[in-house]
C-alpha positions in Angstrom: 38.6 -19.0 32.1 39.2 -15.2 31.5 39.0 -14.6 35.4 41.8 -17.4 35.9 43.7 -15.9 33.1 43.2 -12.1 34.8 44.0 -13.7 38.4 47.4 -14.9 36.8 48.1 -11.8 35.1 48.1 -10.3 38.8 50.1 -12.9 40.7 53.0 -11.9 37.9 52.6 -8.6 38.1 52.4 -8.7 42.2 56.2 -9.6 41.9 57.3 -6.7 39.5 55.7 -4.0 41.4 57.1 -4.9 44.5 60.7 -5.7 43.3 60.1 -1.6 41.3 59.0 -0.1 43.9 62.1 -1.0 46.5 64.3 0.6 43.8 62.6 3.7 42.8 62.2 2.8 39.7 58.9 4.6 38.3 57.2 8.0 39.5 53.5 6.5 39.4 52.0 3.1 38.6 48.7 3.8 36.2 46.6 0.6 35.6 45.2 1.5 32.2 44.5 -1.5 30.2 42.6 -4.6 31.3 40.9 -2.8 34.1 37.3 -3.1 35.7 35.5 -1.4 38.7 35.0 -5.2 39.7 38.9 -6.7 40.0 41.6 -5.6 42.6 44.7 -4.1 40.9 48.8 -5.5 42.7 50.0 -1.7 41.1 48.1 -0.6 44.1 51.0 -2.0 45.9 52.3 1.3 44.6 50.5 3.4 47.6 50.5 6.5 46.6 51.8 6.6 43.1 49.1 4.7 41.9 47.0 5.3 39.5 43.3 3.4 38.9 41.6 3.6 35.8 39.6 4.8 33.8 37.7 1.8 35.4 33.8 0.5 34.4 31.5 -2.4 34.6 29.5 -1.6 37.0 26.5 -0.1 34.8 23.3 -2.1 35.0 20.4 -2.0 31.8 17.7 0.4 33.5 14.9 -1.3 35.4 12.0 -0.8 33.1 14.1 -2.3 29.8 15.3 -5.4 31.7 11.7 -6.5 29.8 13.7 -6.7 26.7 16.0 -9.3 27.4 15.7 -13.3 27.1 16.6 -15.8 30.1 20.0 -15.7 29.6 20.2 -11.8 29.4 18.2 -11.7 32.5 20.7 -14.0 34.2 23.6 -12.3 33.2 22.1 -9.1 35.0 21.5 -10.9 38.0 25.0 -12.6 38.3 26.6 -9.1 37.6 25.0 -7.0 40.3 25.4 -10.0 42.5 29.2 -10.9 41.7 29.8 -7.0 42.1 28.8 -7.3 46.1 30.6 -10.3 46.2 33.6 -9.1 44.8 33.6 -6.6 47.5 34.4 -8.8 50.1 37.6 -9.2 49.1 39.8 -7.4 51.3 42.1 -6.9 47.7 39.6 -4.9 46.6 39.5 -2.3 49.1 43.3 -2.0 49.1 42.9 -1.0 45.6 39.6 1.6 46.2 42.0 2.9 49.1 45.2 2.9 47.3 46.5 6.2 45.7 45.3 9.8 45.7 43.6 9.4 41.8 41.0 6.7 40.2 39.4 7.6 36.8 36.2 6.3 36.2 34.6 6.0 32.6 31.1 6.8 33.3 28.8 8.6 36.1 27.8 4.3 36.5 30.7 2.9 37.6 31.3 6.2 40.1 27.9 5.8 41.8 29.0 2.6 42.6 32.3 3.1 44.6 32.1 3.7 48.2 31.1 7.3 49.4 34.5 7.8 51.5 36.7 7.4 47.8 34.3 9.2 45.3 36.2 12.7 46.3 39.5 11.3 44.3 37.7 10.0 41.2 37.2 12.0 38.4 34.9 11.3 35.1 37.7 10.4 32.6 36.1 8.4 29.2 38.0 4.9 28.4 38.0 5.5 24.9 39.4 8.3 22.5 38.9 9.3 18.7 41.2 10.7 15.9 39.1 13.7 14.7 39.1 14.8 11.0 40.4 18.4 10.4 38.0 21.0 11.2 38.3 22.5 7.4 37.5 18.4 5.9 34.6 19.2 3.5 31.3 17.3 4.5 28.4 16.5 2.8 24.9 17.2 3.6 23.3 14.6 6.1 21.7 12.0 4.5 18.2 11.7 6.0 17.1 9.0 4.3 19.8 6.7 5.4 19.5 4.9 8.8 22.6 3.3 10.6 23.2 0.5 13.3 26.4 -0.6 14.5 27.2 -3.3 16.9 26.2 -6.8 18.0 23.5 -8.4 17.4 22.0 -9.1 21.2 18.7 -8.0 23.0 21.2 -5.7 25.2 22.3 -3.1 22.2 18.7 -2.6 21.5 18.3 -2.7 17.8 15.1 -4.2 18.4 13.4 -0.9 19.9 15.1 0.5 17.1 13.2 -1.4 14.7 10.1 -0.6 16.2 10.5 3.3 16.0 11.5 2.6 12.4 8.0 1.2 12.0 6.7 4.3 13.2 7.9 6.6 10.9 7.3 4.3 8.1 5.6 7.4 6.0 9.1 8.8 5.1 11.8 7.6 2.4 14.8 5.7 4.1 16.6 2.5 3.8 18.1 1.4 7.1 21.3 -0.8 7.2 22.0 -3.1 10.1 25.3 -3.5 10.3 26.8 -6.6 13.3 26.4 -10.0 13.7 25.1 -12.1 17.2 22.7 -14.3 18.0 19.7 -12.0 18.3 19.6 -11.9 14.3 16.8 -14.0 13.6 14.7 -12.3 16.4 15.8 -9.0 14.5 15.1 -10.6 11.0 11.6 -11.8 12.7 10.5 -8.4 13.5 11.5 -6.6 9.9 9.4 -9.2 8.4 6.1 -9.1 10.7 6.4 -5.6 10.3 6.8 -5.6 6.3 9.8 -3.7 6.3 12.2 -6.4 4.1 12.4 -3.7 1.5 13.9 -1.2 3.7 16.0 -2.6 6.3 19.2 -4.6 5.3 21.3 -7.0 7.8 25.0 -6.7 6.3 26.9 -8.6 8.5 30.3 -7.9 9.9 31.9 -5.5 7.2 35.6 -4.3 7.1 36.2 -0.9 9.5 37.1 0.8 5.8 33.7 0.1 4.7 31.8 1.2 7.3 33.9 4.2 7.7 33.3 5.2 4.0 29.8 4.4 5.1 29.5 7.0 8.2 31.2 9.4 5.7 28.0 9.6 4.3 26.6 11.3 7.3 23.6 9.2 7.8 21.2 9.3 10.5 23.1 6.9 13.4 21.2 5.2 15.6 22.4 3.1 19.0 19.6 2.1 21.4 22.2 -0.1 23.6 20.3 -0.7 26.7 23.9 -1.0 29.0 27.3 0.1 27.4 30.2 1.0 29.2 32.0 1.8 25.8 30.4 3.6 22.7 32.8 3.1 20.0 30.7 3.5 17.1 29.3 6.2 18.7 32.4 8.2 18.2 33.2 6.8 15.0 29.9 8.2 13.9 30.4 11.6 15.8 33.2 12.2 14.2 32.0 11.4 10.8 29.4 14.0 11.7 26.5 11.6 11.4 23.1 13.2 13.4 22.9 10.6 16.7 19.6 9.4 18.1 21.3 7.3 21.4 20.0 6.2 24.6 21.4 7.9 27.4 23.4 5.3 29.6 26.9 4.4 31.0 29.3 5.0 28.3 27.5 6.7 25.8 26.0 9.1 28.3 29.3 10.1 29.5 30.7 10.5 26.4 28.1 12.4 24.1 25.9 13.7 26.7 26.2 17.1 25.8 25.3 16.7 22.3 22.2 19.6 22.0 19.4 16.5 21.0 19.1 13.0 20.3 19.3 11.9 23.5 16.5 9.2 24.3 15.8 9.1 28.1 15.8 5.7 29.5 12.5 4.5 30.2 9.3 1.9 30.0 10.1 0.5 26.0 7.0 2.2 24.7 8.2 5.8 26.1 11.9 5.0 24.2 10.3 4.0 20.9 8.0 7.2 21.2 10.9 9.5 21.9 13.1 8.2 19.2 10.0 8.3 16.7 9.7 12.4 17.6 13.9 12.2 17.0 13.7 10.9 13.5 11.0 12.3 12.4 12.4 15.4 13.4 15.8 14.8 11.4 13.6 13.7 8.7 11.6 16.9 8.5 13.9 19.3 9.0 17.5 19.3 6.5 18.9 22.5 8.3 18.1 20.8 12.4 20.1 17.5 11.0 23.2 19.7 9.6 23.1 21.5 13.3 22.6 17.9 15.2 25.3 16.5 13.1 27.6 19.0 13.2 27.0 19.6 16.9 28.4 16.0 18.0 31.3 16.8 15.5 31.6 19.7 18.3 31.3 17.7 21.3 33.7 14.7 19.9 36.8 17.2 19.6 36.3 16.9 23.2 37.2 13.5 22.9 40.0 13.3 21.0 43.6 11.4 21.4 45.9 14.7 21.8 42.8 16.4 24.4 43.1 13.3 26.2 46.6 13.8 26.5 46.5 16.5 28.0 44.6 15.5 30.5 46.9 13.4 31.7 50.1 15.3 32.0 47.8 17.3 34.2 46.8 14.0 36.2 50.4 12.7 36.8 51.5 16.0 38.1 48.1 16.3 39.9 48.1 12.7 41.4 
């Protein structure tokens, strides 16, 4: 239903592009919202003043972690690197990939997977953006002994291997909050009880963007094991709270915190992950002054990332494209 919906949305928008462009109406034509690497875009009617992007979805969870995920998860994977071929043969699509001299891509993912001939024009450019709190905003220390997961509650975010490392490191003081809601709970809830860990991790729910916000202001230790994630949200929300991050390094995450000094698990086999994000915490456990650096070190890189930087960047596309 969503692809009928999309396909509609097109067909509408077919007939305003064409009638704008005979009049001269608009300088360039920037398909911004509602976008993937996947779908053909009518703005490329446009020619050259069009615009593509940031586009994504066409990240893949990593070979060795496809382990991780139940029937249906392994189906969906199948269907989406299958439906992305297939979706090539439509000659709409390769009007769009030709179309214009600029296409914005939101992770190193999605730009791997456009034809060789095109990857010249596209340019790394983030989907998301953060407001950043004042560089003189008074902090406290990082709370070490506070774990925090954000998102839903699937095989696919990885909260599982997440669990597991937390098993591991079992010797220290922390209390780990869970914070989402999906169908993987029960599997979730499964494993903090086999592994005797009721006591220290707690599944909240869904809670209100204030509260979780008040939350990260705490500076916990924020953890994100999503095995594919074109986005990363939370992520920044947690950056910019100043949080220390322990992420997996794919898609959208990768892209957008990837310089971040540490804390950046390499994708792997499951039992390399867990082992690399045991050496993490532990680390950010030990060590008070290395978790103020780590935190304050992706406060550093998510300026990068922020609504008036991003901005900027495109004034300099428009007059570039």
């Amino acid at each position: 239903m969503p692809r009928l919906y999309y396909l509609a949305w097109q067909a509408s928008l077919c007939r305003f592009v064409l009638r704008s462009v005979r009049c001269g109406r608009f300088d360039r034509y920037h398909h911004v919202t509602y976008v993937s690497a996947r779908f053909p875009s009518p703005l490329a009617l446009a020619g050259r003043r069009f615009v593509w992007g940031p586009i994504g979805g066409l990240g893949r969870v990593p070979k060795p972690l496809r382990c991780l995920l139940d029937a249906r998860g392994r189906v969906i994977e199948s269907v989406r690197g299958v439906m992305a071929l297939v979706d090539r043969l439509s000659p709409l699509w390769w009007a769009t990939v030709c179309a214009g001299r600029r296409i914005l891509v939101a992770d190193d993912d999605t730009l791997a997977g456009l034809p060789g001939f095109v990857q010249s024009k596209a340019r790394l450019c983030p989907a998301v953006g953060i407001d950043v709190p004042d560089e003189r905003s008074i902090m406290p220390a990082v709370n070490r002994g506070l774990i925090v997961m954000i998102g839903q509650l699937t095989a696919r975010k990885g909260q599982l291997l997440a669990l597991q490392a937390l098993s591991a490191v079992r010797d220290y003081d922390w209390q780990a909050l869970v914070i989402g809601e999906g169908e993987g709970v029960t599997e979730l809830q499964s494993t903090v009880e086999a592994q005797s860990l009721t006591d220290r991790v707690t599944f909240t729910g869904t809670l209100p963007r204030s509260e979780v916000q008040q939350l990260l202001a705490r500076r916990p230790i924020f953890v994100s094991l999503s095995l594919r994630d074109s986005g990363g949200m939370a992520l920044l929300e947690a950056a910019a709270a100043g949080c220390p991050l322990v992420f997996l390094g794919v898609g959208g995450p990768r892209q957008l915190m990837g310089s971040v000094a540490d804390g950046i698990i390499p994708p792997g086999d499951p039992e390399d992950v867990i082992h690399a994000t045991v050496t993490v915490l532990r680390r950010l456990m030990d060590d008070a002054d290395y978790a103020e650096l780590a935190g304050r070190d992706a406060l550093r890189v998510v300026r990068t990332l922020d609504w008036n930087s991003k901005g900027d960047a495109l004034r300099w596309l428009y007059g570039d494209a």
